[in-house]
C-alpha positions in Angstrom: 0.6 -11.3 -20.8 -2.9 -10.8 -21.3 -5.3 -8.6 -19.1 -1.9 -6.7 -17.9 -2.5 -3.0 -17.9 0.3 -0.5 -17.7 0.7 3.1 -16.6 2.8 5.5 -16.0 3.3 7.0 -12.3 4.5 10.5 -13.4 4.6 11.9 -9.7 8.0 11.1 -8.1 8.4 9.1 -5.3 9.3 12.0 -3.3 6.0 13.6 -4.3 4.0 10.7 -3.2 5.6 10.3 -0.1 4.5 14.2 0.4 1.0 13.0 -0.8 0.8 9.8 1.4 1.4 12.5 4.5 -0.8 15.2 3.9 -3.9 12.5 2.9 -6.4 12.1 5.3 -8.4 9.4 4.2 -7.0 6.0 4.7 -8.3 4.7 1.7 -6.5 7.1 -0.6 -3.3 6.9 1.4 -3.8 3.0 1.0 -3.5 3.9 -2.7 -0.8 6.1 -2.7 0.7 3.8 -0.5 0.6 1.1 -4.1 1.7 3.6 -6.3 4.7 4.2 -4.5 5.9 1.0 -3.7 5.2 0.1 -7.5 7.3 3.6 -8.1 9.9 2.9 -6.1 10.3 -1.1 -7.8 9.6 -2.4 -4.2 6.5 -4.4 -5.5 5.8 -4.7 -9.5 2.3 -4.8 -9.7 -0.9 -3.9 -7.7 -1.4 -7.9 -6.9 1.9 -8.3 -5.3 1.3 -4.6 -3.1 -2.1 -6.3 -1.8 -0.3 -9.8 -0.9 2.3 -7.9 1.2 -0.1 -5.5 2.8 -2.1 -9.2 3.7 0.5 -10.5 5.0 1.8 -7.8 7.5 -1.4 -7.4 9.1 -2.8 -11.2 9.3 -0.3 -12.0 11.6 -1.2 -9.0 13.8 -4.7 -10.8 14.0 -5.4 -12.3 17.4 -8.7 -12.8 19.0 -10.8 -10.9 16.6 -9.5 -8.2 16.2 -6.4 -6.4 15.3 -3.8 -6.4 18.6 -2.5 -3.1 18.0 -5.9 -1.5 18.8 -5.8 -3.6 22.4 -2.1 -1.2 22.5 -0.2 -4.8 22.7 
């Protein structure tokens, strides 16, 4: 497949899970967040992480805004 770029996560996933939890920036745990799913074979590529991210939090989507900051 062309434009398909391959690397390789050398961290385990235990290790990302450790990194995911001591991150402070949401953005960087976001990414972590890819690399272990992609890791762990529960996604297989970066597209597919950011589709299944989409479509946990669009449906939390009311009025707005997100519902979970009204605390519903």
């Amino acid at each position: 497949m062309s434009g398909v770029v391959r690397i390789e996560i050398v961290e385990t996933p235990e290790e990302l899970q450790d990194l995911m939890r001591q991150e402070k920036d949401a953005v960087r745990q976001e990414k972590l967040l890819v690399l272990y799913g992609i890791k762990t074979q529960r996604v297989d590529s970066v597209l597919s992480a950011a589709v299944r991210r989409t479509e946990n939090i669009v449906p939390q989507y009311k009025d707005g805004y997100l519902a979970i900051e009204r605390g519903e």
